[in-house]
Backbone as CSV, one residue per row, in Angstrom:
resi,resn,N_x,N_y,N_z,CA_x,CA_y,CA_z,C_x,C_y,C_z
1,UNK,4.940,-5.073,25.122,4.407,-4.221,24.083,3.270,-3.396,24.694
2,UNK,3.694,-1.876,24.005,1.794,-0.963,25.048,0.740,-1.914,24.311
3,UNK,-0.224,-1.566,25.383,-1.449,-2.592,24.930,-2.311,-1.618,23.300
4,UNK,-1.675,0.176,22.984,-2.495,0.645,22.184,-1.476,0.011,20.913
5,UNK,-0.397,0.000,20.836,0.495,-0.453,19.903,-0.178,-2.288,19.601
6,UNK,-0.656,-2.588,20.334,-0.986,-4.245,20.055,-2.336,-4.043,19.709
7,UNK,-2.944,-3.567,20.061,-4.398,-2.796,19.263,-4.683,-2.424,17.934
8,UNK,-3.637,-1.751,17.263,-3.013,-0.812,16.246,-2.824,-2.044,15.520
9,UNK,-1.972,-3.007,16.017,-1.488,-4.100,14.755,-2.459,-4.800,14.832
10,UNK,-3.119,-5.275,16.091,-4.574,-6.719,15.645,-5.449,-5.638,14.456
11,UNK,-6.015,-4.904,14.715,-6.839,-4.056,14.288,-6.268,-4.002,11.901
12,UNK,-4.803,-3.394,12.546,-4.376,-3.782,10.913,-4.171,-5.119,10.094
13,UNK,-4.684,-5.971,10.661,-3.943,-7.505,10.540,-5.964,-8.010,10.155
14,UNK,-6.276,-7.490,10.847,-7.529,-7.814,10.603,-8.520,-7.364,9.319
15,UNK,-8.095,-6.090,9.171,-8.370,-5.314,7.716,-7.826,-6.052,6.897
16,UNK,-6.593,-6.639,6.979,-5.892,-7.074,5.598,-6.495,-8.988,5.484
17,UNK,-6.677,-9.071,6.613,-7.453,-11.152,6.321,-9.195,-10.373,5.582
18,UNK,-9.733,-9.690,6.555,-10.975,-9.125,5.768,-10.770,-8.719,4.026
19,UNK,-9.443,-8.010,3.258,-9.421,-7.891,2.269,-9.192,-8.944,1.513
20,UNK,-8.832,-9.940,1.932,-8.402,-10.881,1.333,-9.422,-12.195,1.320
21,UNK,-10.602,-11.713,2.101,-11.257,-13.184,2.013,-12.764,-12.188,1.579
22,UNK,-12.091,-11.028,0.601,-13.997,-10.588,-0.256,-14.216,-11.622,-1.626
23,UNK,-15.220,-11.327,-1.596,-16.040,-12.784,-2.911,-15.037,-11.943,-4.184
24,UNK,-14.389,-13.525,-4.545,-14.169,-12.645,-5.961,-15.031,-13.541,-7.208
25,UNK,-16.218,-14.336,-7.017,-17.056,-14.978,-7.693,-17.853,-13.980,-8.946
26,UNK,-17.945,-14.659,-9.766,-18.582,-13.773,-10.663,-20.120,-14.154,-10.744
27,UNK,-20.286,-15.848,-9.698,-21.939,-15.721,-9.937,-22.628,-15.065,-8.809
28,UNK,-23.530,-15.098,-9.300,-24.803,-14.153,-8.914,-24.934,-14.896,-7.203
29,UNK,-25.337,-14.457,-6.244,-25.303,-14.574,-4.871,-26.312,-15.834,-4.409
30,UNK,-28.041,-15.649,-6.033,-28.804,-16.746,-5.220,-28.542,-18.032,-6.005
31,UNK,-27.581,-17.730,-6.897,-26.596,-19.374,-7.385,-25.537,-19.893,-6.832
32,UNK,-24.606,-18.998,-6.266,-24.437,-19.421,-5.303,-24.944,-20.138,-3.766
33,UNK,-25.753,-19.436,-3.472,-26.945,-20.258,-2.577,-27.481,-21.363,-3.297
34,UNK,-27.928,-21.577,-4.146,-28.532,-22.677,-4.214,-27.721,-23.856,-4.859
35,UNK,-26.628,-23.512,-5.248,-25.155,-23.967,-5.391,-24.975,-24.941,-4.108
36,UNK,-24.469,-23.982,-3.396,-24.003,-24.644,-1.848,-24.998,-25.575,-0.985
37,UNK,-26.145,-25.302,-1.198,-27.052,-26.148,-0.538,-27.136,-27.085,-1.780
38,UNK,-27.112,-27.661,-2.896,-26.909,-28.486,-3.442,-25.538,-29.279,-2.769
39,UNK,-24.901,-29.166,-2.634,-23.330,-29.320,-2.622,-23.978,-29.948,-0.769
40,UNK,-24.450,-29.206,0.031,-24.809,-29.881,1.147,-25.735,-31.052,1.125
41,UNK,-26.270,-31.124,0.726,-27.489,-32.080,0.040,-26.740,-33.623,-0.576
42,UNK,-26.285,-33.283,-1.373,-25.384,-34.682,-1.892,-24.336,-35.027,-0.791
43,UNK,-23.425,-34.042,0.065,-22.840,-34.509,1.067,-23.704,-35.619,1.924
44,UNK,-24.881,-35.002,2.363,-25.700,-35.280,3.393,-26.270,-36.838,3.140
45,UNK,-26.536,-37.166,1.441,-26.536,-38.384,1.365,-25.784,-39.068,1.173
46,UNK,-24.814,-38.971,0.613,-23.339,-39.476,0.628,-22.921,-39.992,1.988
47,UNK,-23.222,-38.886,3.060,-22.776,-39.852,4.172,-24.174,-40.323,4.958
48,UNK,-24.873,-40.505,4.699,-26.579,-41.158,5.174,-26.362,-42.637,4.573
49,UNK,-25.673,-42.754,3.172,-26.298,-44.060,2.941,-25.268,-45.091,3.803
50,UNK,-25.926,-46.111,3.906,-25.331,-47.291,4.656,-24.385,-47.930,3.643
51,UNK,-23.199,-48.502,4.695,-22.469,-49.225,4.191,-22.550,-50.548,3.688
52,UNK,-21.575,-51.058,3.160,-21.504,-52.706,2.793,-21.267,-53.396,3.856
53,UNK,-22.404,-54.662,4.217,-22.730,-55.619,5.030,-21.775,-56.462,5.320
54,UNK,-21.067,-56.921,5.988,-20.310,-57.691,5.724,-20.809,-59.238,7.187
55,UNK,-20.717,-61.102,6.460,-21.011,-61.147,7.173,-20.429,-62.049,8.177
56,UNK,-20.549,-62.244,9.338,-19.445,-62.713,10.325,-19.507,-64.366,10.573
């Protein structure tokens, strides 16, 4: 394949994943932020806390 023809298609292939991954959220950007860092936050202890002891 010419290398401008393989250019031509990455280039169009790339416009169309970019159209397809715009926000279609209706909230507001700093609820979202503070959304997601909630959402990291409970992950973060979720996997921090220690498990069940078990004993040998």
């Amino acid at each position: 394949m010419h290398p401008d023809i393989h250019l031509a298609l990455h280039h169009a292939r790339a416009a169309e994943l970019r159209a397809e991954t715009e926000p279609r959220s209706t909230l507001r950007p700093d609820i979202r932020t503070r959304l997601g860092w909630t959402l990291i936050e409970v992950g973060l202890k979720l996997a921090a806390r220690p498990g069940p002891v078990t004993a040998h």
